[in-house]
VOGU-3710 file (C-alpha; in Angstrom, 3 decimals, decimal comma):
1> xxxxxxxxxx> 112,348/133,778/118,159  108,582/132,740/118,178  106,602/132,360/115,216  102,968/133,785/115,200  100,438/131,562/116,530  98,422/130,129/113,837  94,664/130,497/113,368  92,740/127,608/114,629  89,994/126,839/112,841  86,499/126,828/114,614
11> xxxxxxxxxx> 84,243/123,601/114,342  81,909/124,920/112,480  84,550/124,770/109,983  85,690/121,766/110,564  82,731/120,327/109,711  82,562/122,067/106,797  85,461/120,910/105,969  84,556/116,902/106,859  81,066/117,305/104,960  83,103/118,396/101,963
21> xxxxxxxxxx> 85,343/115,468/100,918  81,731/113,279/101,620  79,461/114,492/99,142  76,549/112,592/100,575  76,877/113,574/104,216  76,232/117,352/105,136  77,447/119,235/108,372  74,315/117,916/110,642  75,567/113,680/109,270  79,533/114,466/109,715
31> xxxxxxxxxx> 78,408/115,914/113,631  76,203/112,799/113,953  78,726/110,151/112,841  81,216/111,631/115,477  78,848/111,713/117,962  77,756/107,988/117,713  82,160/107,278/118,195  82,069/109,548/121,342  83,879/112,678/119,497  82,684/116,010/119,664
41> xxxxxxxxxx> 85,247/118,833/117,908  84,555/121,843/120,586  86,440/124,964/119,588  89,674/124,878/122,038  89,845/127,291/124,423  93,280/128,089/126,186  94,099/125,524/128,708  94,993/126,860/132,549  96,793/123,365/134,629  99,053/124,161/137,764
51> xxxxxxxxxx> 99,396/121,681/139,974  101,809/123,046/143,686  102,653/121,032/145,807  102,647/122,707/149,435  103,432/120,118/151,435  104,563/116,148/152,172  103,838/114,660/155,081  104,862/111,133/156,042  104,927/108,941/159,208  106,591/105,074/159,333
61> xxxxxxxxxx> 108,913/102,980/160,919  112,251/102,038/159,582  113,306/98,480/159,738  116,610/96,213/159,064  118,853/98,954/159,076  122,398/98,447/159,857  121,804/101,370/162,871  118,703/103,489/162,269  115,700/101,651/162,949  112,760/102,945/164,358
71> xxxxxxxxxx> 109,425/105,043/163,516  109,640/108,391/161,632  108,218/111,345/160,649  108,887/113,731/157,834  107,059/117,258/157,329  107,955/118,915/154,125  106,722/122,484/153,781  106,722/123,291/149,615  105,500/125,357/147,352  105,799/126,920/143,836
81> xxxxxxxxxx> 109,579/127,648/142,710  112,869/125,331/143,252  113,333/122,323/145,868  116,202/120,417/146,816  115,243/117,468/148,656  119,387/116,849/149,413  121,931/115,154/151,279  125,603/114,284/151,670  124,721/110,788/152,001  123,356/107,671/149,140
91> xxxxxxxxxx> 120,690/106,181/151,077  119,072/109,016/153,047  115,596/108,187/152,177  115,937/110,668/149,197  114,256/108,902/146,228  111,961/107,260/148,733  110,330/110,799/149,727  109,661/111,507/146,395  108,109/108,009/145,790  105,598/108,687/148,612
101> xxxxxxxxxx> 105,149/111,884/146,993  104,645/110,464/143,207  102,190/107,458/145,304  99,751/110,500/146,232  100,276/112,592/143,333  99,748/109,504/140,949  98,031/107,357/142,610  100,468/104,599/142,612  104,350/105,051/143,146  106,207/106,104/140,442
111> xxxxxxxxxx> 108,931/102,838/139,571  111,703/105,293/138,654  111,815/106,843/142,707  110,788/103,475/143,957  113,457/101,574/146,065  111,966/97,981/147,208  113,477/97,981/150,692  112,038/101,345/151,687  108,355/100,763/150,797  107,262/98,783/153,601
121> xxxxxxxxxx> 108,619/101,580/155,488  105,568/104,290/154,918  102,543/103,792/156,907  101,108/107,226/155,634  101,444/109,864/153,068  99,403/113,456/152,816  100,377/115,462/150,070  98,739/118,754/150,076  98,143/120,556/146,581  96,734/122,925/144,693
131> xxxxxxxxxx> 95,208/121,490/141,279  93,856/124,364/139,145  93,344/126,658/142,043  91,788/124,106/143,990  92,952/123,113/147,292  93,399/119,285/148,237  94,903/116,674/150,213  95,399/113,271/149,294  95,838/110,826/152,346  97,115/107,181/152,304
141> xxxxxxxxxx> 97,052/104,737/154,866  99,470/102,360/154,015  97,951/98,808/156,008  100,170/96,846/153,683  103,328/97,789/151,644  102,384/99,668/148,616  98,596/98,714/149,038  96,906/101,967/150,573  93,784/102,848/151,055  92,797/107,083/150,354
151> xxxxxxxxxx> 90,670/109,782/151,710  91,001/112,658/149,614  90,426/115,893/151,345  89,372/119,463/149,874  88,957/123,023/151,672  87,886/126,513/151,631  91,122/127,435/150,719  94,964/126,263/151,287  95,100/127,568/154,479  92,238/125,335/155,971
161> xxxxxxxxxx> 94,537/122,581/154,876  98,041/123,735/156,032  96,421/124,170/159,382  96,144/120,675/160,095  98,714/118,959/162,151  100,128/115,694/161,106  96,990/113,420/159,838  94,942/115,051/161,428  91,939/115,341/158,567  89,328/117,466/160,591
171> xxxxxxxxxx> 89,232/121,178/160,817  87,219/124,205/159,922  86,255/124,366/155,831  88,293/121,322/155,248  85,801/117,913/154,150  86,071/114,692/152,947  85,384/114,718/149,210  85,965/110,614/147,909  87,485/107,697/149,464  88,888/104,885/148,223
181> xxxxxxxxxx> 89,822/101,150/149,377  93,028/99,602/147,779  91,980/98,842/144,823  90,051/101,819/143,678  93,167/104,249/144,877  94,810/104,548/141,511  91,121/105,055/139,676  90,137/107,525/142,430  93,519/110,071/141,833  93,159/109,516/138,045
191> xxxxxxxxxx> 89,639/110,644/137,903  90,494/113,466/139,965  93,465/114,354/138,689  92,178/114,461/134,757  88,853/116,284/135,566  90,986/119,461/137,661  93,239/119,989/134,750  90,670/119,343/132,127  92,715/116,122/131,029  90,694/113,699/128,920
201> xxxxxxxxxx> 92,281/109,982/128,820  93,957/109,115/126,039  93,098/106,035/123,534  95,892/104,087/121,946  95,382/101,124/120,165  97,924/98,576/120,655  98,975/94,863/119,074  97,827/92,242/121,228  101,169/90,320/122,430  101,024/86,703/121,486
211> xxxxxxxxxx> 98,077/87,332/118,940  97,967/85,286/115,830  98,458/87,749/112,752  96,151/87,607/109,846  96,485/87,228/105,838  97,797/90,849/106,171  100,136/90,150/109,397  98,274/92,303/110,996  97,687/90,828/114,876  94,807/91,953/116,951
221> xxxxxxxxxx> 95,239/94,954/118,981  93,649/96,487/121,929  92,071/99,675/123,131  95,334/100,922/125,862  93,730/104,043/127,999  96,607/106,381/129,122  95,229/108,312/131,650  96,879/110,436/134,560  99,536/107,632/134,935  100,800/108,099/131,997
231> xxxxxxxxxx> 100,764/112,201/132,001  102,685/111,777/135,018  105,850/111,104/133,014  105,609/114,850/132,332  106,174/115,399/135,603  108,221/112,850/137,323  110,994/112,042/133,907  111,998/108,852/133,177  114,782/107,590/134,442  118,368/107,864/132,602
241> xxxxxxxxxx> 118,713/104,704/131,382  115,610/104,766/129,443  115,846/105,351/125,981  112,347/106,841/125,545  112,257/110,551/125,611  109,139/110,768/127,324  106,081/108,654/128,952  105,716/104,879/129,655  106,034/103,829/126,120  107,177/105,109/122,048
251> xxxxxxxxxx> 104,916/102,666/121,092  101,692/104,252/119,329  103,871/107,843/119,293  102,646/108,375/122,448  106,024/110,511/123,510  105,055/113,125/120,668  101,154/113,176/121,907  102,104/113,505/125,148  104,332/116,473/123,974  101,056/117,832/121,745
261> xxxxxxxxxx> 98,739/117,609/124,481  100,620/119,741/126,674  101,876/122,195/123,704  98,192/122,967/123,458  97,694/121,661/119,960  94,785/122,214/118,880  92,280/119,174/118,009  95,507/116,435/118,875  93,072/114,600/121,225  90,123/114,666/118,936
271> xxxxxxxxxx> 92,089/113,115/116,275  93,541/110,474/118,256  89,808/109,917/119,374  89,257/109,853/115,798  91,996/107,516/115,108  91,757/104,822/117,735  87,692/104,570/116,495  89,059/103,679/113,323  90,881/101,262/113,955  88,758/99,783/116,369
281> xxxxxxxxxx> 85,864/99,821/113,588  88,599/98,186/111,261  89,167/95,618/114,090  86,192/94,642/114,726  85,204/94,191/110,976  88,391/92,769/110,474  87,317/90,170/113,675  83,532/89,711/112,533  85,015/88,538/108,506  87,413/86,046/110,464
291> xxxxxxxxxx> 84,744/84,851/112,957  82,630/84,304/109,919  85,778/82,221/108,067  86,184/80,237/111,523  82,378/80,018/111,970  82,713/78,369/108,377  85,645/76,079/108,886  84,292/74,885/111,517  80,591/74,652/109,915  82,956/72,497/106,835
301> xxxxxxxxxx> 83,916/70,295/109,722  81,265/69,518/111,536  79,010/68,951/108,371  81,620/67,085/106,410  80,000/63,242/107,402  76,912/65,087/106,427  78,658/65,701/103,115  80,397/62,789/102,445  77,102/60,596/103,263  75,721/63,159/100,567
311> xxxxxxxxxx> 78,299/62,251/97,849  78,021/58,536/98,901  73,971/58,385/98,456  74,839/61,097/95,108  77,019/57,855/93,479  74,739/55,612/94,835  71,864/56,668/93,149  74,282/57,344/89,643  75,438/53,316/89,631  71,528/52,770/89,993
321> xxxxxxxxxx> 70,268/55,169/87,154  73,650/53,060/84,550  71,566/49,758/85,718  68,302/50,980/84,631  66,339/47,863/82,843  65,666/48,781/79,191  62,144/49,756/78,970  61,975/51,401/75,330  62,111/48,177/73,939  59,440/46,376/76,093
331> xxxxxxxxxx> 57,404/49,534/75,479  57,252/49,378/71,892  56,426/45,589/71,982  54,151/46,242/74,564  52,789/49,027/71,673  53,184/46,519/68,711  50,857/44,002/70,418  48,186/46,493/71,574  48,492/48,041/67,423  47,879/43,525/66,528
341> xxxxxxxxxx> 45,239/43,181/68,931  43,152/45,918/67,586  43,949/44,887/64,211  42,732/41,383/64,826  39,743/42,303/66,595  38,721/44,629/63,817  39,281/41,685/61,382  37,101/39,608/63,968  34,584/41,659/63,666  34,494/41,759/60,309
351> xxxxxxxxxx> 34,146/38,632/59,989  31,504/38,201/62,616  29,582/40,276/60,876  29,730/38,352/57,185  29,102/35,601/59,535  25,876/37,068/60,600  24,780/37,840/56,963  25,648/34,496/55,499  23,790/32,920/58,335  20,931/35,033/57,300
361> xxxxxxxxxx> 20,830/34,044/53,931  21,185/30,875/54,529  17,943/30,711/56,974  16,114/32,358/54,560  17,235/29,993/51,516  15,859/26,976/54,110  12,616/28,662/54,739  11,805/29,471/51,117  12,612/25,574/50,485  10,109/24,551/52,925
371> xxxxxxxxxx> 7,642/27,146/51,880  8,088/25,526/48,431  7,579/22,161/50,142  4,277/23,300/51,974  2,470/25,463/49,960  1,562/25,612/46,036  1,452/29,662/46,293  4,741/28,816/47,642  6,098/26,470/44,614  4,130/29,167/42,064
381> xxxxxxxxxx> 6,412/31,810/43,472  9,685/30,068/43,741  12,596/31,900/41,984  10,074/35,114/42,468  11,440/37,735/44,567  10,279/37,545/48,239  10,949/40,528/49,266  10,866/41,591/53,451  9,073/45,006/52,854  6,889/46,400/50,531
391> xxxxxxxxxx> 9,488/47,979/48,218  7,262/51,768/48,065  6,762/52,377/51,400  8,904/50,277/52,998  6,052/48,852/55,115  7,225/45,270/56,596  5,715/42,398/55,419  4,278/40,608/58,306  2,928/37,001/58,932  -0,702/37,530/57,941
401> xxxxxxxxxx> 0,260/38,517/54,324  2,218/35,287/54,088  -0,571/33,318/55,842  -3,550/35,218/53,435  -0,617/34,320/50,429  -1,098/30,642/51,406  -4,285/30,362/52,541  -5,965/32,635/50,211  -3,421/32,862/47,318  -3,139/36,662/47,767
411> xxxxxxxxxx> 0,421/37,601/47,028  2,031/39,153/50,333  3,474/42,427/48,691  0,329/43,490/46,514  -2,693/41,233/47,477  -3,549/40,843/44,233  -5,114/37,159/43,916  -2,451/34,676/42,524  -2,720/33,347/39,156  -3,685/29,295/38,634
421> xxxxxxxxxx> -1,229/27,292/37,557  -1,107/23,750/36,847  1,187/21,792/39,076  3,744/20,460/36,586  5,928/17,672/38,327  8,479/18,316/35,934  8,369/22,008/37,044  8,122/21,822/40,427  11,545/19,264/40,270  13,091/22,012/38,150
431> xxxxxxxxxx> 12,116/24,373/41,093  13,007/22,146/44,083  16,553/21,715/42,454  16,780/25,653/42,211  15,980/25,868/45,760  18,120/23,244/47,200  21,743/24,143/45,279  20,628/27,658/47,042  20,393/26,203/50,219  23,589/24,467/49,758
441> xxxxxxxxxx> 25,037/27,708/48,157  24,170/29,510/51,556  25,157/26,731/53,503  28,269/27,051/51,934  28,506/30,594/52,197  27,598/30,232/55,852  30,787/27,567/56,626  33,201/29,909/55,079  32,077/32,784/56,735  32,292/31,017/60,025
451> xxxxxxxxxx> 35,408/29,670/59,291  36,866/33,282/58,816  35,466/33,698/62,355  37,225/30,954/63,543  40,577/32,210/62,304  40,054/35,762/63,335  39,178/34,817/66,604  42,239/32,498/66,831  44,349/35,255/65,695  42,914/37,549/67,903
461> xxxxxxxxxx> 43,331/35,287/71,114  46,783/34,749/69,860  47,570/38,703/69,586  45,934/39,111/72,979  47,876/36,224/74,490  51,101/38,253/72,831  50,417/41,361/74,151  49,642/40,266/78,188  53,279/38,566/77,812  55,067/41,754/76,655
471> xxxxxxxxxx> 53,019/43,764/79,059  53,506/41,398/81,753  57,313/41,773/81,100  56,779/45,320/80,962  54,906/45,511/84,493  57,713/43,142/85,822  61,154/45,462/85,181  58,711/48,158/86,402  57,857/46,586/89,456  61,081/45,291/90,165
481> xxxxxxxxxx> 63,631/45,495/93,470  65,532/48,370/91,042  62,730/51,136/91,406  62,135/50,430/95,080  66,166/50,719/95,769  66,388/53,583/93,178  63,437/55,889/94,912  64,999/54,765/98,031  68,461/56,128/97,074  66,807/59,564/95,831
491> xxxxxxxxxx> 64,566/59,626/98,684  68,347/59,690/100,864  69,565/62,216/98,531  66,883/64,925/99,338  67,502/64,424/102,712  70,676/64,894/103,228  70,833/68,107/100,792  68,213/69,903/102,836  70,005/68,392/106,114  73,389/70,154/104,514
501> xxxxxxxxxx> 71,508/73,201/103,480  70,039/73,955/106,848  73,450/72,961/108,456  75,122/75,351/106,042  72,363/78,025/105,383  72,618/77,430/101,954  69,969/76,751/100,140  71,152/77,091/96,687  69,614/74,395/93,898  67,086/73,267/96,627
511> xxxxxxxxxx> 62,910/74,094/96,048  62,386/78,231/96,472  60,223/77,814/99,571  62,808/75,414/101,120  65,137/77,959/100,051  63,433/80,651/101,221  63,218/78,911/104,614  66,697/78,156/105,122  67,725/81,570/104,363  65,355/83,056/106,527
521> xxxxxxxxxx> 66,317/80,679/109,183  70,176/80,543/109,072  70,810/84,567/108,127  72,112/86,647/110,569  70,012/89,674/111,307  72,573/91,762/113,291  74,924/92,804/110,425  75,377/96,336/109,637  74,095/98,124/106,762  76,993/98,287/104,279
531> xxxxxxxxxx> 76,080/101,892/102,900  76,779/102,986/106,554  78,706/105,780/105,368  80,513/106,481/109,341  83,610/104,884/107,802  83,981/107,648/104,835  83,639/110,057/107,489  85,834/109,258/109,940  87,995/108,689/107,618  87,503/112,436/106,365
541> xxxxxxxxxx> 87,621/113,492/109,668  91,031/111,921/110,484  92,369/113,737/106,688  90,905/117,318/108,064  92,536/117,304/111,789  95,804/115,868/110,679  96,507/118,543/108,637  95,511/120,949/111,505  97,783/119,038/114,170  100,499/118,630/111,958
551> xxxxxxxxxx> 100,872/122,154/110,704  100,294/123,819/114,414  102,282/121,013/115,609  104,540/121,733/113,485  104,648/125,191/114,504  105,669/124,746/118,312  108,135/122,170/117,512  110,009/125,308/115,594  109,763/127,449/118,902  110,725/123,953/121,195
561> xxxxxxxxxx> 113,547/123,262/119,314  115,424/126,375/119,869  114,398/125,849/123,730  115,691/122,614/123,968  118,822/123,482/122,532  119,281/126,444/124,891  118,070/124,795/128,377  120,248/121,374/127,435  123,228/123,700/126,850  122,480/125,197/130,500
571> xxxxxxxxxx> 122,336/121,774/131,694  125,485/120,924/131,016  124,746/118,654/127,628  127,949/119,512/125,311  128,506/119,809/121,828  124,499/119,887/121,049  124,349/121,874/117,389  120,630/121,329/117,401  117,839/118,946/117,908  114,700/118,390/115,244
581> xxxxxxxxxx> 111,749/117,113/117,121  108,978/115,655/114,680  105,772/114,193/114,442  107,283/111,033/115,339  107,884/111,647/118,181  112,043/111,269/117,101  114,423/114,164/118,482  116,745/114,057/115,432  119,042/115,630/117,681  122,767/116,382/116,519
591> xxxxxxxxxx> 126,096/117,132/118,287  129,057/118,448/116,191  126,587/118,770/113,254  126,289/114,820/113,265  123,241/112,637/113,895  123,197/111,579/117,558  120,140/109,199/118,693  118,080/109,912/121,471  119,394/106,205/122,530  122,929/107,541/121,847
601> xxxxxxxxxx> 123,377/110,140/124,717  124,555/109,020/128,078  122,079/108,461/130,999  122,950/111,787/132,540  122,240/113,433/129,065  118,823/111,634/128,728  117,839/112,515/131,831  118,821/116,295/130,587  117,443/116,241/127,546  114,182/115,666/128,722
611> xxxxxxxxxx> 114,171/118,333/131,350  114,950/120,280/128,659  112,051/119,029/126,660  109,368/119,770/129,536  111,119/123,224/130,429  111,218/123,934/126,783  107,217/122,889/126,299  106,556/125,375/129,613  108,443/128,010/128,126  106,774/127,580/124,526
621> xxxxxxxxxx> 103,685/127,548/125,993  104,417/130,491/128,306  105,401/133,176/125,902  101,961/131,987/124,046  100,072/132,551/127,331  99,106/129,129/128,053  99,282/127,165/130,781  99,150/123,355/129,332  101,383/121,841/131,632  100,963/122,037/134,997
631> xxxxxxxxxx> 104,419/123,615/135,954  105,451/120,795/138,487  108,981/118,747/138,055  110,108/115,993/140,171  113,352/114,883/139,050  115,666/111,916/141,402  119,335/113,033/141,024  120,106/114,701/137,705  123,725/114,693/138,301  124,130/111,185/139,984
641> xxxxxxxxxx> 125,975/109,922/136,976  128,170/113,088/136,055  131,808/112,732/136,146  132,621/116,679/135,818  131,809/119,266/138,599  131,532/122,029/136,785  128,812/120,254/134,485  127,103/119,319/137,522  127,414/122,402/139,221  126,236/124,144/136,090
651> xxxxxxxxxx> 122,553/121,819/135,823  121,860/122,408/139,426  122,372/126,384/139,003  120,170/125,990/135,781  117,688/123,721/137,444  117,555/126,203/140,467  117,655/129,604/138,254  114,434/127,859/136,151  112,108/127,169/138,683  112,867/130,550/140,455
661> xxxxxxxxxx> 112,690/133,073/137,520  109,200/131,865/136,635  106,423/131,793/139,159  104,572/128,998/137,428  107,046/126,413/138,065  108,002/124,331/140,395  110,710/121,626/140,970  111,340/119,023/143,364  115,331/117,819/143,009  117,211/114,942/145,323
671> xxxxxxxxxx> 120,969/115,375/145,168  124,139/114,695/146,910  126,111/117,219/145,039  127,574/120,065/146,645  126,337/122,924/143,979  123,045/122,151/145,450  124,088/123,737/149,204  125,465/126,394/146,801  122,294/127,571/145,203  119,433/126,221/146,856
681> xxxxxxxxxx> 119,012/128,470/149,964  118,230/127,196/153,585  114,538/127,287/153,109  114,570/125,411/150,086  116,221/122,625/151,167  114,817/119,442/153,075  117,368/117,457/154,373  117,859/115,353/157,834  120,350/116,204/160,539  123,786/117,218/159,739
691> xxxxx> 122,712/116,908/156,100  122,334/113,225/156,424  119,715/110,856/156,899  116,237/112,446/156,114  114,405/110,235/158,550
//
């Protein structure tokens, strides 16, 4: 029974849906951010693939043969429904037919058909098709084994094509759309084949084998591109003795995506678009923070002499500063000595100047003694004051007023005539005695004072003489070999941090314009803005279309399961209770009610089970009205293996019955086994003469 389609949601609302769980971004950001990653959610409309094979023609020449050597020819009419490509003999050229079919299908031979002695055989291959309504040919000129080169032909319609004898590739409406040399073959058929059936490649991302794994054990992966290679394995099965249900690898759940992508599932290739950007965005970050730990391991090695010349110069310069001479001491005595000096030269002064005075007095004692000697106005005065001024106006007493006192016995302050006295000898002794114990009073006076000099000025030289020593000793330990190597070992020291810095790109603890200079120098000016917010998206993004896979995914596998059951059972696979395909791509299949792995079914039943799979997936997608796979099965010998006839007999009636009771599908069997005379008429059979060799 099916279940009812699901809505799909448009991607308007998808959007809407993204720009929700990012409050920041709106609808016009979340469309943006995809963009820049190469996604673009377009509404699905319902796929339409059908690729018919009309006919294979091939031309060669058989060598080292035990009796049939020679050249060949084989022309296949085909067309939609069941073919039997048969024989009552192993080693007809069976599988080989269908590997130069795969070759031009594919682009490169499928390895399951492929048998190494036959390959050299084929010198060309035309396959005429129909992809999506659109008539072809695809023509390969083998030159060397398995190394052709293509022209790939379209028409006006199939006819045009059919018309053409052998390899002949001229006629009326038919041209030459691409060629291709050896090596572009493969690229040529995959572009073609994915753009016809509206295929887009698909992006796995894959563990590097042999990379190192990180902190995380996480390796480095890859970007893998499955393109029309790997969709083939929808067509052409794997063989038997695989153990994956379905493509080239499990890895990556590429089976189940494979299954998805032609169930129709909405959005399943957007979100492994969606997916694979992630990680590579994770990878590369992941890449760019180890780079940066390498980039700094190695930076750690390369400047290590740097560094260890640093921490050399660093003690260097320490064992310097603990030998440091000890100036506070020679700088207060230097101090003391300067505080004596001035002391002493103050005291010197002082002295100089009682000195001076006493000296004074003592000149002026010596010339009132002569005065007394020389003049009588002189001897009448004696003991009198003699004063230098007048004592009113302070007017100076000059040299006439002493002259007019002597000469004219006018006294020299008022010049008021002297009075007469009688010289008395007696007197004038009295007087001389005054004046000479004066003299000798002054004189006296004078000899201290200047022996106070004397002293002061010894002390002084003496204090002077003290403080040049301590300053000399002073000027020495400054002057000394220990600055010169101490500056010197600093000097080294700024060097080689600003050597390290720029080496580094760290500036830290250095000036702020050297600083500023090394970072401006050494930052990198390529790294991404961190508030970027692409990564919150995507990540919303993947959230959004995983539920919608999962849940319409979900959906078909309900409707495939039932088909798979019911086609194996046709096929001849026993005791199957039921199978539980899920999103990992796991069949969870189970015979007598017990578990039974995919790996645990013979190679016949493999081989069964997943043309029950691809039947089932037509079928689905049939009664839904969609075309998503292209309706074309090659399968090489699906009863080779089985031991019971009616079993056998049973999968070619079912494999026959399939192909006919639905116009959109066609498969291309090689067997040996009788049922296949039984049920594959005349006209759908290719075989050789007397049903035995086919060339």
């Amino acid at each position: 029974m099916t279940t009812e389609p699901l809505p799909v949601p448009s991607d308007g609302d998808l959007h809407e849906q993204i720009a929700a769980r990012v409050p920041p971004a709106d609808v016009e950001r979340v469309r943006e951010a995809l963009y820049a990653h190469g996604i673009q959610l377009t509404s699905p409309l319902p796929a339409r693939r059908q690729l018919v094979v009309h006919r294979l023609y091939c031309e060669g020449a058989k060598t080292d043969t035990d009796d049939n050597d020679g050249p060949f020819t084989v022309d296949m009419p085909l067309g939609p429904g069941p073919w039997a490509i048969a024989s009552t003999l192993n080693n007809a050229g069976k599988s080989s037919l269908l590997w130069a079919l795969s070759y031009a299908l594919r682009g490169d031979g499928f390895d399951a058909f492929k048998r190494p002695e036959t390959v050299g055989w084929f010198s060309y291959v035309r396959a005429d098709i129909e992809v999506a309504g659109v008539a072809a040919s695809i023509r390969l000129t083998f030159d060397k084994p398995d190394r052709p080169s293509c022209r790939l032909l379209s028409a006006d319609t199939l006819e045009h094509l059919t018309a053409l004898t052998g390899s002949q590739e001229t006629g009326p409406g038919v041209r030459v759309a691409a060629t291709a040399e050896p090596g572009g073959v493969k690229e040529l058929i995959d572009r073609f084949m994915l753009d016809r059936l509206g295929l887009r490649p698909l992006p796995l991302w894959t563990a590097e084998a042999g990379a190192p794994k990180d902190a995380d054990g996480n390796r480095d992966s890859r970007e893998d591109i499955h393109g029309w290679a790997s969709y083939f394995y929808a067509i052409a099965l794997n063989a038997g003795n695989s153990s994956i249900l379905l493509g080239p690898t499990a890895y990556n759940q590429l089976p189940v995506k494979l299954m998805q992508l032609f169930l129709d599932v909405p959005y399943a290739s957007e979100l492994t678009q969606i997916n694979t950007a992630r990680k590579k965005d994770t990878q590369e970050g992941n890449r760019v923070q180890r780079r940066a730990r390498e980039d700094a391991q190695a930076r750690e090695q390369q400047t290590e002499p740097l560094r260890q010349a640093l921490r050399d110069a660093e003690e260097k310069v320490t064992a310097l500063e603990a030998d440091q001479p000890d100036l506070t001491g020679l700088l207060a005595d230097v101090d003391a000595a300067a505080r004596q000096v001035a002391r002493d030269q103050a005291a010197l002064q002082e002295t100089e100047e009682g000195h001076a005075v006493a000296r004074k007095a003592r000149l002026k004692d010596e010339k009132a003694a002569r005065r007394a000697e020389q003049s009588s106005a002189a001897r009448l005065l004696l003991g009198a004051l003699e004063p230098e001024s007048c004592p009113r106006c302070d007017h100076e007493i000059d040299d006439a007023r002493r002259t007019a006192e002597e000469s004219e016995h006018r006294c020299s302050v008022c010049a008021s005539p002297l009075p007469e006295v009688q010289d008395d000898p007696e007197t004038r002794a009295v007087l001389h005695l005054r004046l000479e114990e004066r003299v000798n009073a002054s004189c006296a006076a004078e000899d201290t004072a200047r022996q106070a000099v004397e002293r002061s000025a010894a002390a002084c030289e003496s204090s002077r003489a003290a403080y040049d020593l301590v300053n000399a000793r002073l000027v020495a330990a400054r002057s000394g070999s220990w600055y010169t190597r101490l500056e010197s070992a600093r000097e080294s020291v700024y060097q080689l941090r600003g050597a390290l810095a720029v080496a580094t790109g760290n500036g830290t603890g250095l000036p702020e314009v050297v600083s500023d200079y090394v970072t401006a120098t050494t930052s990198p000016s390529d790294i991404e803005d961190d508030s970027d917010d692409s990564d919150a998206i995507l990540e919303a993004a993947a959230e959004v279309l995983s539920k919608v896979v999962a849940d319409h995914s979900n959906a078909l596998f309900a409707d495939l399961n039932g088909e798979i059951v019911s086609i194996a059972h046709n096929l001849g696979v026993a005791n199957l209770t039921s199978v539980d395909l899920n999103l990992a791509g796991h069949l969870n299949a189970r015979k007598t009610g017990k578990k039974h792995p995919f790996r645990a079914f013979s190679p016949t039943d493999r081989l069964r089970m997943r043309i029950a799979a691809i039947v089932g997936m037509i079928k689905v997608g049939r009664k839904r009205g969609l075309m998503s796979h292209p309706g074309l099965l090659l399968i090489d010998a699906p009863t080779a293996e089985e031991l019971s006839h009616d079993n056998a007999r049973q999968c070619i009636k079912t494999l026959y019955e399939t192909a006919a009771d639905d116009p959109g599908i066609q498969i291309v069997i090689t067997s040996i086994d009788d049922a296949v005379w039984e049920f594959f008429p005349e006209d759908r059979t290719v075989t050789g003469l007397d049903k035995r060799q086919l060339f």
